[in-house]
CHARMM internal coordinates of N, CA and C (Angstrom, degrees):
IC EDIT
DIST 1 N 1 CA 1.4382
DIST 1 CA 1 C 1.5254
ANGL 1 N 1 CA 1 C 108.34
DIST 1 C 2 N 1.2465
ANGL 1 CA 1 C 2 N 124.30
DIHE 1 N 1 CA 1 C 2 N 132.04
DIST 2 N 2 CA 1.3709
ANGL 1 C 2 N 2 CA 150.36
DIHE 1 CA 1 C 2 N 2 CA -165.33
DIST 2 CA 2 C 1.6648
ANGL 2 N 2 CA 2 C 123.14
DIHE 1 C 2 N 2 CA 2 C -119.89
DIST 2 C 3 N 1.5910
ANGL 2 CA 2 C 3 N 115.54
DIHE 2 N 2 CA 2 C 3 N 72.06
DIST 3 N 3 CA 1.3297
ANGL 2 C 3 N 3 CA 116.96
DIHE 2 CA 2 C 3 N 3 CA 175.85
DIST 3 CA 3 C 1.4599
ANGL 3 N 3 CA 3 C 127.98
DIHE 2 C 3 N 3 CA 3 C -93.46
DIST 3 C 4 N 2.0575
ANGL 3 CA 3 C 4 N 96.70
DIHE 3 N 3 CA 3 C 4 N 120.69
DIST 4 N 4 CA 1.3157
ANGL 3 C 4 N 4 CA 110.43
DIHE 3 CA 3 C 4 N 4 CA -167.23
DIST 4 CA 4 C 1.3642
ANGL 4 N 4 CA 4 C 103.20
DIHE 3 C 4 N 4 CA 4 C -98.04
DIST 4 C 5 N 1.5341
ANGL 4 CA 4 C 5 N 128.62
DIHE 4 N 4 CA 4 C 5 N 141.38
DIST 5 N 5 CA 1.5610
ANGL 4 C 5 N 5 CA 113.43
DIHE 4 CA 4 C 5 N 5 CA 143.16
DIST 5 CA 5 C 1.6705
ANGL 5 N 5 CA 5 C 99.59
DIHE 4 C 5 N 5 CA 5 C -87.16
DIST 5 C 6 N 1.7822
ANGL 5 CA 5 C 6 N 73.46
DIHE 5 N 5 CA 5 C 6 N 152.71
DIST 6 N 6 CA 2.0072
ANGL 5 C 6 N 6 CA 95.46
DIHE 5 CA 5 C 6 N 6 CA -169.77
DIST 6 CA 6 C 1.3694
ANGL 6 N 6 CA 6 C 88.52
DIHE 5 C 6 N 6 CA 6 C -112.61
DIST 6 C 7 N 1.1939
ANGL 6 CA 6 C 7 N 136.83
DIHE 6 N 6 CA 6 C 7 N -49.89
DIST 7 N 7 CA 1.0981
ANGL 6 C 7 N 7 CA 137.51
DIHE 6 CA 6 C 7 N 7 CA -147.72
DIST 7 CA 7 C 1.5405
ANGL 7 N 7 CA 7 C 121.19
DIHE 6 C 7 N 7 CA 7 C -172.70
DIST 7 C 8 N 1.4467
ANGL 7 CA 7 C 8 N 123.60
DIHE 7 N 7 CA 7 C 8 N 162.95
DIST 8 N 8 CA 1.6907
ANGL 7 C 8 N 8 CA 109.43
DIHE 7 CA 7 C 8 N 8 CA -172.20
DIST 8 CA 8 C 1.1802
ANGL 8 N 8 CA 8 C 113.52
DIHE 7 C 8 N 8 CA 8 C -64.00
DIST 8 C 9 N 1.6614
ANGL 8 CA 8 C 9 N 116.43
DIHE 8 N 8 CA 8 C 9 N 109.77
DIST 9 N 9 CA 1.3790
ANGL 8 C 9 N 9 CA 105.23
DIHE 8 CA 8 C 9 N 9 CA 177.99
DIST 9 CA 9 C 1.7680
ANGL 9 N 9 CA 9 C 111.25
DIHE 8 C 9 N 9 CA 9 C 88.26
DIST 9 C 10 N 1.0561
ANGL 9 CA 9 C 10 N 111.63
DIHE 9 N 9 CA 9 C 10 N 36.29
DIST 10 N 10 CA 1.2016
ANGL 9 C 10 N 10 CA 123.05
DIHE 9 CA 9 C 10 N 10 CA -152.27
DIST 10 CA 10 C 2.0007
ANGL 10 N 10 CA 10 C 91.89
DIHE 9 C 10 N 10 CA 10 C -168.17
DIST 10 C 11 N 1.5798
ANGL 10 CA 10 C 11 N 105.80
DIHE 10 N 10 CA 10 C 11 N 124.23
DIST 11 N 11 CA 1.3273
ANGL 10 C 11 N 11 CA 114.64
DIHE 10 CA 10 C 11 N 11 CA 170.70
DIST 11 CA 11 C 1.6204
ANGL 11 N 11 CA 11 C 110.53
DIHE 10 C 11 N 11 CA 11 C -143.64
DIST 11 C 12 N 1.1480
ANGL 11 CA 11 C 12 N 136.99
DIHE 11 N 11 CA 11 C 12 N 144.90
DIST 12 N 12 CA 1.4746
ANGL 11 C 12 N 12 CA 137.69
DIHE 11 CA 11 C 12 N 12 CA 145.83
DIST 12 CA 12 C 1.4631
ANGL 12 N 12 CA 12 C 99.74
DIHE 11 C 12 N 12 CA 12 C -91.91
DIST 12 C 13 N 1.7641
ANGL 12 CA 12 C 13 N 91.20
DIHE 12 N 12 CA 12 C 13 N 142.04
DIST 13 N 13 CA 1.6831
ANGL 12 C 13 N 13 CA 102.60
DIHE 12 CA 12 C 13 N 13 CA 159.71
DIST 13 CA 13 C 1.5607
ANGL 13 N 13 CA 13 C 97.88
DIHE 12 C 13 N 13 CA 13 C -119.45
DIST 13 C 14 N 1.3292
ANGL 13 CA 13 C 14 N 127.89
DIHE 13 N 13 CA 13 C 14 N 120.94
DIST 14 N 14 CA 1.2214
ANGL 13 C 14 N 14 CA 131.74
DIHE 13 CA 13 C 14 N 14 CA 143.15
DIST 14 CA 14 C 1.3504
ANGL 14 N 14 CA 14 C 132.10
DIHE 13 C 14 N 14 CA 14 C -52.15
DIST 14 C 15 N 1.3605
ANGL 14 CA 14 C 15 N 132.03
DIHE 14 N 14 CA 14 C 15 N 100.82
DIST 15 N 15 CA 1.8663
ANGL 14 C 15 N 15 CA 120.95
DIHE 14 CA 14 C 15 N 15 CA 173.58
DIST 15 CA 15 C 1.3350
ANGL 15 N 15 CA 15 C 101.08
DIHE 14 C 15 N 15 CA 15 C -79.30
DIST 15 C 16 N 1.1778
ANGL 15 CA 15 C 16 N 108.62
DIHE 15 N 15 CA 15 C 16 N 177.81
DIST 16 N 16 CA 1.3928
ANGL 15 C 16 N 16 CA 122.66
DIHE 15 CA 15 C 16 N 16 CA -175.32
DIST 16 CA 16 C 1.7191
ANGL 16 N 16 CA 16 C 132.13
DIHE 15 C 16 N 16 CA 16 C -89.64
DIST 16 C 17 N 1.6180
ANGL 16 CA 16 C 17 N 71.91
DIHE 16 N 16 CA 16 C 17 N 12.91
DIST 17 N 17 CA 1.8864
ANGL 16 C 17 N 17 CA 83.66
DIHE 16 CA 16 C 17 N 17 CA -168.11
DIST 17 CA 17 C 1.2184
ANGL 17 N 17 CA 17 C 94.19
DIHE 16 C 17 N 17 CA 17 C -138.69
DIST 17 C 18 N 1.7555
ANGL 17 CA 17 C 18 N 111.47
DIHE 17 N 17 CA 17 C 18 N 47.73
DIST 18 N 18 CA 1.5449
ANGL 17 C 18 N 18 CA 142.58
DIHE 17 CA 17 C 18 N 18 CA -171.49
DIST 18 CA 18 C 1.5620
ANGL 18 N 18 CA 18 C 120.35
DIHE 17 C 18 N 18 CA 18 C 29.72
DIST 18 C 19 N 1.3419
ANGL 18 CA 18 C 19 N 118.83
DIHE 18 N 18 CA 18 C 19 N 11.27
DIST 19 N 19 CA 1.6876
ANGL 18 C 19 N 19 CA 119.26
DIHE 18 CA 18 C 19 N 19 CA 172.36
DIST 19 CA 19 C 1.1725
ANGL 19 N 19 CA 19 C 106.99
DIHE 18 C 19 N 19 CA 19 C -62.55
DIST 19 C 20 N 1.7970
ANGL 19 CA 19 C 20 N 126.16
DIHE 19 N 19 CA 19 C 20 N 138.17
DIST 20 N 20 CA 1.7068
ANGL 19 C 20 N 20 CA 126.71
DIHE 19 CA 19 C 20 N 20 CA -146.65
DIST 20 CA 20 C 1.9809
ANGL 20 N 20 CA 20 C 61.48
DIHE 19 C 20 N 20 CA 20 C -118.01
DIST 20 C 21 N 1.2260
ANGL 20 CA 20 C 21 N 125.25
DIHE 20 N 20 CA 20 C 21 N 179.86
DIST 21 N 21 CA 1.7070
ANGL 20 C 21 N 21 CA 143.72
DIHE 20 CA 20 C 21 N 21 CA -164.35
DIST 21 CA 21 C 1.8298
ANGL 21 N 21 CA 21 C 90.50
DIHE 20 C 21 N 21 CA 21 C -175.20
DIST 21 C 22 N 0.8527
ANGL 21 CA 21 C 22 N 136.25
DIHE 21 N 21 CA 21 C 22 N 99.63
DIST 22 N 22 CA 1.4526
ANGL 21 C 22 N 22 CA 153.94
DIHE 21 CA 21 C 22 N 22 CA 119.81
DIST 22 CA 22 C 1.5374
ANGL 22 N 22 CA 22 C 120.83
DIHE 21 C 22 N 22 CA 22 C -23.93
DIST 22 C 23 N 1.4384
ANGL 22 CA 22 C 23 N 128.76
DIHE 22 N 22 CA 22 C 23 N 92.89
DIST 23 N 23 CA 1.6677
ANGL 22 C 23 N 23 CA 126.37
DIHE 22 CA 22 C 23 N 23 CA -163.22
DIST 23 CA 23 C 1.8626
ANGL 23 N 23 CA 23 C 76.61
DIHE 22 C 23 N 23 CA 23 C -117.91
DIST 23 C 24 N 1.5573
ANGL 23 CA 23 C 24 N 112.54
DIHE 23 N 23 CA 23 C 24 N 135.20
DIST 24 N 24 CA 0.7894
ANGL 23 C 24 N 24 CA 139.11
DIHE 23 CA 23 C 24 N 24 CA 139.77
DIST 24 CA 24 C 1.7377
ANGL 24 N 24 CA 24 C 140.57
DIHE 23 C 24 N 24 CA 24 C -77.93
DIST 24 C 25 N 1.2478
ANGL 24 CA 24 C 25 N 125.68
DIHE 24 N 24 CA 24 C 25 N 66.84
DIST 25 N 25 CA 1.1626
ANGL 24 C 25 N 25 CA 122.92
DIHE 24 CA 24 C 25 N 25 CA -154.69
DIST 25 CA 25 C 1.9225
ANGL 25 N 25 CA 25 C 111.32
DIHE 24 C 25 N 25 CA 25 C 95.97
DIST 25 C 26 N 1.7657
ANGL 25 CA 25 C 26 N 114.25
DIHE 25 N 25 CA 25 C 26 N -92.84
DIST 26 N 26 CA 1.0535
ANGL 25 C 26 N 26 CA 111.11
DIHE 25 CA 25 C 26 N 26 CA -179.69
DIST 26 CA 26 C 1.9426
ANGL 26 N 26 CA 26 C 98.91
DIHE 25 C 26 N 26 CA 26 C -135.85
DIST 26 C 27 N 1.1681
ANGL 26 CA 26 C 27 N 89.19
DIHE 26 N 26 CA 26 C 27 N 11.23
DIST 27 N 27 CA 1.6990
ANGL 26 C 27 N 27 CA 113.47
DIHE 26 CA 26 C 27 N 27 CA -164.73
DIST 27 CA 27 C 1.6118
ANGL 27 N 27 CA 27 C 120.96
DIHE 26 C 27 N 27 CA 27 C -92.52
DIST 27 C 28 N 1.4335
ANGL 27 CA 27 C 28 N 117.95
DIHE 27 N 27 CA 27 C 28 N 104.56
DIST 28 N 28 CA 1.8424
ANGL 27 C 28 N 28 CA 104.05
DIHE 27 CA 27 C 28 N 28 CA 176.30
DIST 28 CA 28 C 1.4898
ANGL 28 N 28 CA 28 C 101.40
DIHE 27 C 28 N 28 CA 28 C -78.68
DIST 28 C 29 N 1.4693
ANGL 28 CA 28 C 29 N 88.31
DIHE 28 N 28 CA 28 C 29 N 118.52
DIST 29 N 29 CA 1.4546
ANGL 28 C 29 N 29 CA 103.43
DIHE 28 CA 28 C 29 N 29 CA 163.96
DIST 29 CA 29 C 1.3757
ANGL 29 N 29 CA 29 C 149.79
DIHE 28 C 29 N 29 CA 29 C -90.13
DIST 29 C 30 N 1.9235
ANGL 29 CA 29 C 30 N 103.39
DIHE 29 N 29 CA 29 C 30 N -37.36
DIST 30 N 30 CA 1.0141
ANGL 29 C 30 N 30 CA 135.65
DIHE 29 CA 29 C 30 N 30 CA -161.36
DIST 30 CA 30 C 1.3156
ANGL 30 N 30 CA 30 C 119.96
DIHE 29 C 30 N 30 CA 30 C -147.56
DIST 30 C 31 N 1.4699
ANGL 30 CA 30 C 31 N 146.48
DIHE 30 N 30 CA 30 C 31 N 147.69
DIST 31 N 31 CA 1.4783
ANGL 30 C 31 N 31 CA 133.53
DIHE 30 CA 30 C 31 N 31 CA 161.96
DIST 31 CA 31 C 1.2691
ANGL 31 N 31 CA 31 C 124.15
DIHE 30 C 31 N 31 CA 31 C -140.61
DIST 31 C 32 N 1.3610
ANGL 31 CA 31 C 32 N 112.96
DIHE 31 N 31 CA 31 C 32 N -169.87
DIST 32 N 32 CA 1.5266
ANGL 31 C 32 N 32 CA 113.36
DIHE 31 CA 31 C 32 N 32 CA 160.83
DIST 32 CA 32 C 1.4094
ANGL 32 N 32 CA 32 C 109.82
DIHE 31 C 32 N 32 CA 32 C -147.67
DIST 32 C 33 N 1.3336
ANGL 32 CA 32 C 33 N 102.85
DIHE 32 N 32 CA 32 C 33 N 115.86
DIST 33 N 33 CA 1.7610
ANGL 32 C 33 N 33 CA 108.59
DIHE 32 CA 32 C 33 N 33 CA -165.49
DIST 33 CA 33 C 1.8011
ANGL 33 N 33 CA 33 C 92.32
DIHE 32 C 33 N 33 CA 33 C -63.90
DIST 33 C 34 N 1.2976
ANGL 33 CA 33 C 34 N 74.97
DIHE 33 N 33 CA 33 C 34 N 170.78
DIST 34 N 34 CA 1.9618
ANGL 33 C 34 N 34 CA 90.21
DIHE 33 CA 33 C 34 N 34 CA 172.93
DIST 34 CA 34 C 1.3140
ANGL 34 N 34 CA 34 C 107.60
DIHE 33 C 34 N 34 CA 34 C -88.91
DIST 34 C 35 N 1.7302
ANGL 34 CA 34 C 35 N 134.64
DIHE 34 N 34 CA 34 C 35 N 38.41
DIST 35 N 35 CA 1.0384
ANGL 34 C 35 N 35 CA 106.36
DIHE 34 CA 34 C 35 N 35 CA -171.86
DIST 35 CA 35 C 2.2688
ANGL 35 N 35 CA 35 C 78.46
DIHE 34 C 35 N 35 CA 35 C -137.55
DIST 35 C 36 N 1.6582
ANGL 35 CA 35 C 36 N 98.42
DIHE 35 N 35 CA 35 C 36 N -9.02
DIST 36 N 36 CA 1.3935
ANGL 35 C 36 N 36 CA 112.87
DIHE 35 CA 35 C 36 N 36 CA -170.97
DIST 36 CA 36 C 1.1246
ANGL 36 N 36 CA 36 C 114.29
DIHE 35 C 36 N 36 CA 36 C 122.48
DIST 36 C 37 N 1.5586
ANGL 36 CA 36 C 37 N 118.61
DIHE 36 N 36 CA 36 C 37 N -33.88
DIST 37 N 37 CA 1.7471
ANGL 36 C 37 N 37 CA 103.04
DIHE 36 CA 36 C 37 N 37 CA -156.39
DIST 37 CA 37 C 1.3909
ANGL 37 N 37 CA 37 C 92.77
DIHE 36 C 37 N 37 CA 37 C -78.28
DIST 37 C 38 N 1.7699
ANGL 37 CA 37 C 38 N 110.50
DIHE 37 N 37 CA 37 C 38 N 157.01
DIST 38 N 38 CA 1.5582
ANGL 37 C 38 N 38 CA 125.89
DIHE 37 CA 37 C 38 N 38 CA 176.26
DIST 38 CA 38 C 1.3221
ANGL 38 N 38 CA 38 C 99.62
DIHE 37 C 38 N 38 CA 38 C -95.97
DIST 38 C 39 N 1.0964
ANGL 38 CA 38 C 39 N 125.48
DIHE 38 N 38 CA 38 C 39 N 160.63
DIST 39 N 39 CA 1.7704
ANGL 38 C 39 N 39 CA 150.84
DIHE 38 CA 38 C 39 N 39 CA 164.73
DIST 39 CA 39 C 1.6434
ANGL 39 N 39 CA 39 C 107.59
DIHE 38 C 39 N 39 CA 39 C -126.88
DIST 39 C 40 N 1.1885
ANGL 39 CA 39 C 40 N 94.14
DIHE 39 N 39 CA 39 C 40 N 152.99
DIST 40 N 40 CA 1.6108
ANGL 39 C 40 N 40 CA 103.81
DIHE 39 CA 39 C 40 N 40 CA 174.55
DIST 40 CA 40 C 1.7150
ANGL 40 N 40 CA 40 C 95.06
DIHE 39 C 40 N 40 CA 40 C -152.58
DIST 40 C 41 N 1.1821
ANGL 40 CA 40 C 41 N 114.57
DIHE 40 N 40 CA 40 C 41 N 132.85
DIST 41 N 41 CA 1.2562
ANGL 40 C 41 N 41 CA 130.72
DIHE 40 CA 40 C 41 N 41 CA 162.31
DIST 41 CA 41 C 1.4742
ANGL 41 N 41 CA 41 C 115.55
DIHE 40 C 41 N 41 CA 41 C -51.00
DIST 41 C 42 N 2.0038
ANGL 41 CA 41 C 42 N 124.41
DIHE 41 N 41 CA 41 C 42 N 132.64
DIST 42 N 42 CA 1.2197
ANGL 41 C 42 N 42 CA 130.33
DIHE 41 CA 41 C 42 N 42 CA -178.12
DIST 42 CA 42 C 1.5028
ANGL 42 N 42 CA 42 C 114.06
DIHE 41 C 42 N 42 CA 42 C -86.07
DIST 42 C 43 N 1.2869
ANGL 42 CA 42 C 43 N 95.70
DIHE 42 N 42 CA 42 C 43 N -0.60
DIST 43 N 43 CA 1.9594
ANGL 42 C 43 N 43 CA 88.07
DIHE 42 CA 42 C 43 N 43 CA 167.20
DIST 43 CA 43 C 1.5927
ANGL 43 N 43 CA 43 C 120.30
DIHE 42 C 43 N 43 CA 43 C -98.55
DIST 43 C 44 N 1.4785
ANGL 43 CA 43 C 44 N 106.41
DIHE 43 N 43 CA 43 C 44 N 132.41
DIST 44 N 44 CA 1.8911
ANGL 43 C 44 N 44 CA 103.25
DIHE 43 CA 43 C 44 N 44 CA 171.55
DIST 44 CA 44 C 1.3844
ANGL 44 N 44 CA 44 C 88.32
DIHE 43 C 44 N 44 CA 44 C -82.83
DIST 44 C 45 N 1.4862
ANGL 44 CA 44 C 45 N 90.07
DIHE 44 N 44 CA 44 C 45 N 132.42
DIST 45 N 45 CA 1.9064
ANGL 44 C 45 N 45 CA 119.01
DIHE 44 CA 44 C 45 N 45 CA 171.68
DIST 45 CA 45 C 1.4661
ANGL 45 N 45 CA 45 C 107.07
DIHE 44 C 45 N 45 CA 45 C -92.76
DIST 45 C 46 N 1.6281
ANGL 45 CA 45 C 46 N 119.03
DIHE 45 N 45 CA 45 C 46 N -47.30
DIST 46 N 46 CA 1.1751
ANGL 45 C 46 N 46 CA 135.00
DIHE 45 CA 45 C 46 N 46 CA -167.81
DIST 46 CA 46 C 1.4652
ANGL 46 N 46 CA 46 C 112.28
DIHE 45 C 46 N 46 CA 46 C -174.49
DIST 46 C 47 N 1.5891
ANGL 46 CA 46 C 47 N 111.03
DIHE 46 N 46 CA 46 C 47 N 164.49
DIST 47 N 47 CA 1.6291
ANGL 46 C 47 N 47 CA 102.12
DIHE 46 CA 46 C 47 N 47 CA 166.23
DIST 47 CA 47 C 1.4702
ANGL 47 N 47 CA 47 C 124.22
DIHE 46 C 47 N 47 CA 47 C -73.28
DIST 47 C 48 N 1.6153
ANGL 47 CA 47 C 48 N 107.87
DIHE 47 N 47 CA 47 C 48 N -18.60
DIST 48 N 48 CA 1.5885
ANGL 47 C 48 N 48 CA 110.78
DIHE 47 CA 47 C 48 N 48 CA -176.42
DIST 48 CA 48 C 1.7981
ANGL 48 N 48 CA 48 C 92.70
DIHE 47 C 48 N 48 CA 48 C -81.12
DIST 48 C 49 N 1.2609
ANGL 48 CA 48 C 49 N 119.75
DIHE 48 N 48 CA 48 C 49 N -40.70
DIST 49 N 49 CA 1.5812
ANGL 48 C 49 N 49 CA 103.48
DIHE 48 CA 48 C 49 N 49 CA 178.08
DIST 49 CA 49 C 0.9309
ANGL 49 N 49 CA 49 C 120.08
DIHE 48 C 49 N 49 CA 49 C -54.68
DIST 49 C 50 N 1.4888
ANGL 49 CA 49 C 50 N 128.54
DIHE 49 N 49 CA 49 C 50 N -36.03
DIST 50 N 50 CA 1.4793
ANGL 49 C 50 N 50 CA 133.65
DIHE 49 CA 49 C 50 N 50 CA 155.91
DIST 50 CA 50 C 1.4724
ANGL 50 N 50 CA 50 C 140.20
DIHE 49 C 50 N 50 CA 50 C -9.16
DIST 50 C 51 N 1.6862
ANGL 50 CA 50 C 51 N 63.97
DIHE 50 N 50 CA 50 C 51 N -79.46
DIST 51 N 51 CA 2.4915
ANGL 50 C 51 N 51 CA 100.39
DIHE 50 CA 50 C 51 N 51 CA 159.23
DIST 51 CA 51 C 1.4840
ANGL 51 N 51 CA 51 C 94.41
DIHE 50 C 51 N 51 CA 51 C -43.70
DIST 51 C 52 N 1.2523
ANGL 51 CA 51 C 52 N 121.32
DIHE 51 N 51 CA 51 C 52 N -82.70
DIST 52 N 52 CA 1.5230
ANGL 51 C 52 N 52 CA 114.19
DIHE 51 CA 51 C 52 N 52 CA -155.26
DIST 52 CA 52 C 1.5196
ANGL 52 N 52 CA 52 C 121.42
DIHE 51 C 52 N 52 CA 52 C -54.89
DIST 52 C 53 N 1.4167
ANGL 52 CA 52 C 53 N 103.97
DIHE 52 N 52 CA 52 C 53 N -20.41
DIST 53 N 53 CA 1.2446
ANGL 52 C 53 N 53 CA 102.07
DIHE 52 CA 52 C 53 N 53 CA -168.50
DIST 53 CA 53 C 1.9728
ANGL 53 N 53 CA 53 C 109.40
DIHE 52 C 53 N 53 CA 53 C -83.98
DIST 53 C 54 N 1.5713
ANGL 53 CA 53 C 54 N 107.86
DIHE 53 N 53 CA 53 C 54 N -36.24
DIST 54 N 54 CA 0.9885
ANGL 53 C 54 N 54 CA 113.22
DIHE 53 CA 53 C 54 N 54 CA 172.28
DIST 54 CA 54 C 1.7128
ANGL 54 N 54 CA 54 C 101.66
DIHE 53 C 54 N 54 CA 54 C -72.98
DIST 54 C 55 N 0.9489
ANGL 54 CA 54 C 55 N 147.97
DIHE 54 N 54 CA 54 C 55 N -44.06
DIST 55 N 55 CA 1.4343
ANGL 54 C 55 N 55 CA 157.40
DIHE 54 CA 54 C 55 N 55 CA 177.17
DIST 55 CA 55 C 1.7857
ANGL 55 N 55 CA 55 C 93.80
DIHE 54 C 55 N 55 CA 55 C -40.87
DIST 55 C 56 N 1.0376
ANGL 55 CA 55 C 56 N 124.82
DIHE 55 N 55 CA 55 C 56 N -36.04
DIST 56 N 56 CA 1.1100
ANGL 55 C 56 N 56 CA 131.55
DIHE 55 CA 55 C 56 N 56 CA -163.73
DIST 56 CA 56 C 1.6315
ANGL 56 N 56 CA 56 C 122.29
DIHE 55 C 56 N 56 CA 56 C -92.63
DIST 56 C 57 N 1.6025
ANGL 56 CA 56 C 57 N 97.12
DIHE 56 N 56 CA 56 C 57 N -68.20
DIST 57 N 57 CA 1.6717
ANGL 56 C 57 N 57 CA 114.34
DIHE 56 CA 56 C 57 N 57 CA 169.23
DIST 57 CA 57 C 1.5268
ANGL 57 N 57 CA 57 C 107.33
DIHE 56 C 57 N 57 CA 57 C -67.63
DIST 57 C 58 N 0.9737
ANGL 57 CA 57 C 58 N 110.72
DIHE 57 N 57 CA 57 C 58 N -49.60
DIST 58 N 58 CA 1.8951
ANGL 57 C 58 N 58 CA 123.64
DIHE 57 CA 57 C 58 N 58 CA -147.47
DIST 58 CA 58 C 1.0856
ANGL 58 N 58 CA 58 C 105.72
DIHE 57 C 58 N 58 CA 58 C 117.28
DIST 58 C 59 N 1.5976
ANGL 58 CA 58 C 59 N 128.19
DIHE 58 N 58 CA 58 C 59 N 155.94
DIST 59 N 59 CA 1.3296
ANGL 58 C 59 N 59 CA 127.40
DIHE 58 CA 58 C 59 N 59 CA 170.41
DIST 59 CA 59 C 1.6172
ANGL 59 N 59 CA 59 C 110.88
DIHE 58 C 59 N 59 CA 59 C -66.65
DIST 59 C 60 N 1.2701
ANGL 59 CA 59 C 60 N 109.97
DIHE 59 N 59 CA 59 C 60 N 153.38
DIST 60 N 60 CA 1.5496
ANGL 59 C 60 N 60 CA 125.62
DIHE 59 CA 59 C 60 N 60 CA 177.85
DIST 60 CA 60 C 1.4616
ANGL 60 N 60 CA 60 C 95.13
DIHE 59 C 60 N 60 CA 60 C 55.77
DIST 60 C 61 N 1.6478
ANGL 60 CA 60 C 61 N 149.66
DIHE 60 N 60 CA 60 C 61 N 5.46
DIST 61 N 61 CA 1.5040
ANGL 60 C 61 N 61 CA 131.49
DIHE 60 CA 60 C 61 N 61 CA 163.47
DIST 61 CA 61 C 1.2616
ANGL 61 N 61 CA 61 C 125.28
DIHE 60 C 61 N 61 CA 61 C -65.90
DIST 61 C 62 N 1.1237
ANGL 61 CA 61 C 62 N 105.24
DIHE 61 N 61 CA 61 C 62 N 138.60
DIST 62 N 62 CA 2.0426
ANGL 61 C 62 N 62 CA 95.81
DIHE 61 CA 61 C 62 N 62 CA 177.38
DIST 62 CA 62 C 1.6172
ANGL 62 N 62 CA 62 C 106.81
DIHE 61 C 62 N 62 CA 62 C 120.13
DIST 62 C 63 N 0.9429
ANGL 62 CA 62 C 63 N 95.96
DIHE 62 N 62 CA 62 C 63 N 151.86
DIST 63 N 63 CA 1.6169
ANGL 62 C 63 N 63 CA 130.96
DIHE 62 CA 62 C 63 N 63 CA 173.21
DIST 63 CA 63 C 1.4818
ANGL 63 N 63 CA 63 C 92.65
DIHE 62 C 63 N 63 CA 63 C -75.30
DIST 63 C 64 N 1.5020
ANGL 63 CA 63 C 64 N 137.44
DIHE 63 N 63 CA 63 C 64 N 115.72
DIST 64 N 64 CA 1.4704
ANGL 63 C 64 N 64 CA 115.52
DIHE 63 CA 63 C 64 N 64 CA 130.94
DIST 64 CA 64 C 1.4041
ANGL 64 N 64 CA 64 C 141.54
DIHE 63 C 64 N 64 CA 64 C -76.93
DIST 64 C 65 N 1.6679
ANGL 64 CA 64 C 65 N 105.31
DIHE 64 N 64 CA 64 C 65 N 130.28
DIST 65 N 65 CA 1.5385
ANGL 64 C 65 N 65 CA 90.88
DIHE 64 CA 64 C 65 N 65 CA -161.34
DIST 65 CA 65 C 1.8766
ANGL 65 N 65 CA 65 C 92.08
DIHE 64 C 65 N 65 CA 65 C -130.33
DIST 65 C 66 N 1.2045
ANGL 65 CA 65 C 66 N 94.90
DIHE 65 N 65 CA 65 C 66 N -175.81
DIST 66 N 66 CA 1.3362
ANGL 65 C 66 N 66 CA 103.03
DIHE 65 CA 65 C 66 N 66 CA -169.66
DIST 66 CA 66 C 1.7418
ANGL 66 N 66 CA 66 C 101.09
DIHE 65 C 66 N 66 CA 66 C -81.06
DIST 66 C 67 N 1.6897
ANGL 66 CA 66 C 67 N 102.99
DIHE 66 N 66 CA 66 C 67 N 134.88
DIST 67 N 67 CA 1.4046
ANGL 66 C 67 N 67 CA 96.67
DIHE 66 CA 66 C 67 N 67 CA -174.36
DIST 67 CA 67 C 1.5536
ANGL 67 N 67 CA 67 C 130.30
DIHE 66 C 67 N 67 CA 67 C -73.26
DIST 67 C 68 N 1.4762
ANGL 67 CA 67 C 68 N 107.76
DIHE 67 N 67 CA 67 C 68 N 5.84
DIST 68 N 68 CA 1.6298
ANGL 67 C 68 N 68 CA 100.10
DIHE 67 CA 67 C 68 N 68 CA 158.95
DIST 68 CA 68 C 1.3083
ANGL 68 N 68 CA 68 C 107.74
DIHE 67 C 68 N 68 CA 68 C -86.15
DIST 68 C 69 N 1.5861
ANGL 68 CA 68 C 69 N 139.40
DIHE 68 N 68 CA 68 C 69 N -6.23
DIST 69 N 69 CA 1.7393
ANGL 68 C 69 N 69 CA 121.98
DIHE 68 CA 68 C 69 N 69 CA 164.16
DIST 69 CA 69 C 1.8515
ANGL 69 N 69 CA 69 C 92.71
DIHE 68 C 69 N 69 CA 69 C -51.72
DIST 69 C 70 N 1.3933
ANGL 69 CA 69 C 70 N 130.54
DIHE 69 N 69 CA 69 C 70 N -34.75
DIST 70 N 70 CA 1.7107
ANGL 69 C 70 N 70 CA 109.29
DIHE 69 CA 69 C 70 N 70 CA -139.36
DIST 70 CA 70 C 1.8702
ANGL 70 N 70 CA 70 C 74.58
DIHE 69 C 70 N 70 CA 70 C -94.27
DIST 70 C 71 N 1.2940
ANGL 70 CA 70 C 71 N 117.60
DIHE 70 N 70 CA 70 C 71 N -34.39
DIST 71 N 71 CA 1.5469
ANGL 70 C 71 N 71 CA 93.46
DIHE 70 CA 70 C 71 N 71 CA -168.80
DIST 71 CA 71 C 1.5171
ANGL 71 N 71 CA 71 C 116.68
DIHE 70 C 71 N 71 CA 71 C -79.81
DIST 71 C 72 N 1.2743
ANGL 71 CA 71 C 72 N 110.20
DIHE 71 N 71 CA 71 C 72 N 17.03
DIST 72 N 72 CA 1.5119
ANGL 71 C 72 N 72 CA 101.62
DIHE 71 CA 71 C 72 N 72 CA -178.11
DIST 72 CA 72 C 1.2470
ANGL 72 N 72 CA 72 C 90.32
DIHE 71 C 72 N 72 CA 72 C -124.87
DIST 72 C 73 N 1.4265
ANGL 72 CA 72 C 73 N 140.20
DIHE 72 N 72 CA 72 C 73 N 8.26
DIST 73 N 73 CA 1.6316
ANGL 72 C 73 N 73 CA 127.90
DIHE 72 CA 72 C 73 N 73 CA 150.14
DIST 73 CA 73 C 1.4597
ANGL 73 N 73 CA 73 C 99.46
DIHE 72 C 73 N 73 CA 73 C -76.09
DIST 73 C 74 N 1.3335
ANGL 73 CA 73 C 74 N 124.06
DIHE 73 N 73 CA 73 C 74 N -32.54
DIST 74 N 74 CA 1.4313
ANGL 73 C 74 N 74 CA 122.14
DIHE 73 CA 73 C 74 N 74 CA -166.48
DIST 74 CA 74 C 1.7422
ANGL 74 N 74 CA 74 C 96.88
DIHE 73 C 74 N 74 CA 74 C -74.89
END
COOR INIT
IC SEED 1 N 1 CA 1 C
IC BUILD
């Protein structure tokens, strides 16, 4: 496992079976499976969680999925 800061408030965790995990603050928000497809979590946290998440995916990228898929990659 491979922890980057991306940005303020803003972290990647790398697993080892290359899935990227997007933590907003202390929060998985967002990812990128190891196979490519993106996810983004269906709850608004905030507008700055927002930012990161689009900062991250692209705006409108991603699968929305229910946010226990992102906490059980975490």
């Amino acid at each position: 496992m491979k922890v980057s800061p991306i940005g303020s408030n803003m972290t990647e965790v790398t697993l080892s079976n290359g899935t990227r995990i997007l933590y907003s603050y202390e929060t998985p928000v967002a990812a990128r499976l190891e196979d490519g497809t993106a996810i983004r979590s269906e709850i608004f946290f905030s507008k700055t969680t927002s930012k990161h998440i689009n900062k991250y995916l692209g705006k409108g990228v991603g699968e929305v999925v229910n946010q226990s898929v992102l906490e059980q990659l975490a």
